[in-house]
N, C-alpha and C positions, 0 to 999 in steps of 0.2 A: 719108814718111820718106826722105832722104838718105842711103842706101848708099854712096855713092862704090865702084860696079860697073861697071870697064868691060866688061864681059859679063854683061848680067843672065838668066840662065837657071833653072831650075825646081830645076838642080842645086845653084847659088848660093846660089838664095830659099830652098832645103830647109835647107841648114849654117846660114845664118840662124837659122831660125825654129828649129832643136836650139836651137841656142844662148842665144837669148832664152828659152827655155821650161827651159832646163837651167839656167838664174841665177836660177829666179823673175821673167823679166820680161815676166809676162803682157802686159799693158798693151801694149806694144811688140810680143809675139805676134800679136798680134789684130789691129794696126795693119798691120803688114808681111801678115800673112794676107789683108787688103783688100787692100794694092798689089799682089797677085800676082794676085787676082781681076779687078783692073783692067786688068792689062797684059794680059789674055786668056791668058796659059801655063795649059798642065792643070795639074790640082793631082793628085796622086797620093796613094797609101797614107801616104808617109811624113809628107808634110805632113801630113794629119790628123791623123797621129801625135805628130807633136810639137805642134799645137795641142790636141789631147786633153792633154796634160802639163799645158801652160800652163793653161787650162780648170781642170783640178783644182786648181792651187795657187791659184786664186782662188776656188773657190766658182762659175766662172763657166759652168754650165752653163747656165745659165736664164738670162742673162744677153743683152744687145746685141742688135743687131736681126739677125746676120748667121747667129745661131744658127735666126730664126726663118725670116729671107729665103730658108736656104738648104735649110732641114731637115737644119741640121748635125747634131742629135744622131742620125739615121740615119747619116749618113755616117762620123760617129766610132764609131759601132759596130762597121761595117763593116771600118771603118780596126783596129777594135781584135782583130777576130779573124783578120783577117790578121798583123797585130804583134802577138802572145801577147804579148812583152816587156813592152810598153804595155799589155796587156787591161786589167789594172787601172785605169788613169788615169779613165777615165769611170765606173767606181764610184764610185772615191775623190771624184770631186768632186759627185757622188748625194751622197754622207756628206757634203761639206760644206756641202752645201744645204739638207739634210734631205728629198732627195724619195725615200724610201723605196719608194712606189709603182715610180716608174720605178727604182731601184734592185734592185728584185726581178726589175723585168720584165724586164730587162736580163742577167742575172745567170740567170736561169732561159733566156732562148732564148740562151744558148752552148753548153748541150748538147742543146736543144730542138728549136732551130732550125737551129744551123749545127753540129752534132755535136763541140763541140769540151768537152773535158772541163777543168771546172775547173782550175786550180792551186790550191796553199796562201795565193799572196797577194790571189787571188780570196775565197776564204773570211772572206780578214781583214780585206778591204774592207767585205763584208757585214757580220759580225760586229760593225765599226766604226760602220756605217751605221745598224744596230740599238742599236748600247750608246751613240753619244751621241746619238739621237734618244729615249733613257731608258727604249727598250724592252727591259731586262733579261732579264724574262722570254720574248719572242720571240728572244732575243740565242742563250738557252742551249737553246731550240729547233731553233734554227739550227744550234748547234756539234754536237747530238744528232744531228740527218738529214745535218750534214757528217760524222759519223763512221760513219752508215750508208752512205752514198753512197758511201765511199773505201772502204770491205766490203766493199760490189757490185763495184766496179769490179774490188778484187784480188781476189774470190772468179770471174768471169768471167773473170779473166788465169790464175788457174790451171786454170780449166775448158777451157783452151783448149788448156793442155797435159796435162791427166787424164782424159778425157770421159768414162770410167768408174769413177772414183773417187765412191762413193755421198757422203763425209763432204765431198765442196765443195758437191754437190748441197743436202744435207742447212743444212749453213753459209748456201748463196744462200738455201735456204726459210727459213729462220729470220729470216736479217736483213730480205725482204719480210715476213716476219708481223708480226717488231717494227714495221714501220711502216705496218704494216694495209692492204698490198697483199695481200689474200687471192688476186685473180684470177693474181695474179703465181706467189703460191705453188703455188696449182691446177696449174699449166703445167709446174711443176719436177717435181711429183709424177706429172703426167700423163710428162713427158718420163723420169723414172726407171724408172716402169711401162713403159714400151716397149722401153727397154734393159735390161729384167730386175734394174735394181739395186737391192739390198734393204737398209734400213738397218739399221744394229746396235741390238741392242735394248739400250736402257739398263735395269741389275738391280744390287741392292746385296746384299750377303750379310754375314751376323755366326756366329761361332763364339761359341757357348755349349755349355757341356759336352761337348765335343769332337767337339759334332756341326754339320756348315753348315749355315745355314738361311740361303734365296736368295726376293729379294723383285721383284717385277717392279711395274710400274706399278700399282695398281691392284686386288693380288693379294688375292685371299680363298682361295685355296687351302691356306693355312696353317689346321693347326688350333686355332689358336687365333687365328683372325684377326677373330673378333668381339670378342674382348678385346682387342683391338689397336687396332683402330679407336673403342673405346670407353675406350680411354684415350688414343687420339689426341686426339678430341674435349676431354677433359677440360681436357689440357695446352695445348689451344690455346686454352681458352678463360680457363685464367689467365693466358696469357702476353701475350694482349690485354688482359688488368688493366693489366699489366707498361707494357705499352706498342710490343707489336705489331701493326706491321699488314703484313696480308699483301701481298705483289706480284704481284700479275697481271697483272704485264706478263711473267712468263714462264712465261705460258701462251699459247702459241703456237696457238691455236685459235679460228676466231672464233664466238664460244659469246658466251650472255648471262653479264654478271657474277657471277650467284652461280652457274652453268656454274663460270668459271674458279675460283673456291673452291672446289669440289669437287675439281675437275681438281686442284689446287695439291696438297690437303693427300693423294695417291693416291699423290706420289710415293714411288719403291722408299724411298730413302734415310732418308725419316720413319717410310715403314712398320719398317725396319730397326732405328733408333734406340729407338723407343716396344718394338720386341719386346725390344730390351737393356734395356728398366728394366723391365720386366716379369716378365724372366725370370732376373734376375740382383741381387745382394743391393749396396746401396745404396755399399758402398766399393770396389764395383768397377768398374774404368774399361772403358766401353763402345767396341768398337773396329771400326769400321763399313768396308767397301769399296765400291768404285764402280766399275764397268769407264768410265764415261763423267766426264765433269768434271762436279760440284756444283754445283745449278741454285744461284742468288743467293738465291731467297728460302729455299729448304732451309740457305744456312747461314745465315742471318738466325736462323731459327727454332731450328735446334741450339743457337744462341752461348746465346738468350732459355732454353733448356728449360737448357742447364748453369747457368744462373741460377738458375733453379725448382726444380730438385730438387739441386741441388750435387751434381750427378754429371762428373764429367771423361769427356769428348767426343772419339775419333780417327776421324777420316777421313782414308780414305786415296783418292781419285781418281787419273785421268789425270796430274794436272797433280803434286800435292804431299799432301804430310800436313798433315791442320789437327787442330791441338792444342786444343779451346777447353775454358774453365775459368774460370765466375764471370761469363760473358757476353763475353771475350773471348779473340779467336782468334789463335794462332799466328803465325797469316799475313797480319795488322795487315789483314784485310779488302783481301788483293791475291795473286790467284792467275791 
């Protein structure tokens, strides 16, 4: 290629090769990237950098012999986590290849390997890499452990300014259990236990005839808690007619499956609602509390039972009031 440069230096070659890689012209990137390898100048960060651009708008990772001669796709990596800017570019062009493999493995050692934390147009590369390779299903995988991963991060960013606030602790163990790092969660627990921090206990409580009655996980302390659990059972078993099914994913414990069916159906909040139809005559609106937020599958299950028995449903939590009536809630299922 004919520059017409009367000073050809690595500063020159670099504005070049932006610029051919900033119009789409691969082709010419790749060319000029050879002449600079010829004339002996180092090649620096930036330059990879903008051949990494170029690279992605063509698909051409896998491409040329100079990718193989050189072990450039080491080098573009390398190039990519020093320029954050550009990190994406060597995904993006993983996605246009469809080499998923290397796209993961790529994608996975920048927090891995060189401690660098994702960005959002990291994730969208992936995301992309997955959904036009017609992996749908690994696509919404992905976006799932990406919104775990960005939980971690900010539950850690505030841990660093609360170290004794039990509900971040409580928050990180949670979001490792959702994704079945149990040993992870051991560490939070063990780390809580040394600094003496105790979680708050989740309890729901119902006033019926002007007396409270307060229900904690799990509770049979109530006298009448055999009748309670024995129209638990009932209602849940029509409401799988219905077309329920339980979630156990928030059971946060790592139990065998029918383990976390137990565990599910113990919580306060169901023991509370099943005592209001129990003890209370059928036109009246059951009106339930929570010191803690409404696990998912507890309102699942309330929306299903105002279904079953056409009883009107108030919970009140942490967060808001959910009104539900007829199988649907208040709070369009968003609290």
């Amino acid at each position: 290629m004919k520059l017409g440069l009367s000073s050809k230096n690595l500063v020159s070659y670099n504005a070049i090769v932006d610029g051919y890689a900033k119009n789409m012209k691969s082709e010419e990137t790749f060319l000029l990237f050879n002449e600079i390898a010829d004339t002996g100048i180092g090649i620096n960060a930036f330059t990879f950098a903008s051949l990494l651009s170029g690279a992605a708008s063509i698909g051409a990772i896998s491409k040329g012999e100079v990718l193989q001669n050189m072990d450039l796709q080491q080098e573009l990596w390398k190039c990519s986590v020093k320029c954050l800017r550009r990190g994406q570019s060597l995904l993006s062009a993983c996605s246009h290849v469809r080499m998923i493999s290397e796209g993961q493995k790529h994608f996975n050692s920048m927090y891995e390997v060189h401690g660098i934390i994702p960005r959002m147009e990291h994730y969208a590369c992936m995301v992309d890499l997955l959904g036009q390779s017609g992996l749908l299903i690994e696509a919404m995988e992905f976006i799932n452990s990406m919104l775990i991963m960005l939980g971690k991060h900010a539950a850690e960013m505030i841990l660093e300014q609360e170290p004794d606030d039990p509900a971040v602790y409580i928050l990180l163990s949670n979001l490792h259990a959702s994704a079945g790092q149990w040993r992870d969660v051991t560490k939070i627990r063990k780390s809580m236990k040394e600094r003496n921090l105790i979680k708050e206990a989740g309890y729901s409580w119902i006033k019926v005839e002007n007396m409270m009655h307060r229900f904690h996980v799990g509770d049979t302390s109530h006298p009448q808690a055999w009748e309670i659990y024995r129209e638990l059972d009932q209602l849940v078993a029509k409401i799988k007619e219905m077309g329920y099914i339980p979630d156990t994913d928030f059971v946060l414990h790592d139990v065998e499956e029918e383990q976390k069916d137990r565990f599910l159906f113990q919580h306060s909040e169901k023991i509370a609602v099943v005592y209001g139809i129990i003890s209370t005559t059928s036109s009246k609106l059951i009106r339930i509390f929570k010191n803690l937020r409404i696990c998912g599958d507890c309102h699942i299950l309330m929306k299903y039972i105002s279904m079953a028995t056409g009883r009107e449903i108030v919970v009140r939590d942490t967060n808001r009031f959910h009104h539900m009536n007829n199988g649907v809630c208040s709070c369009k299922d968003y609290w």
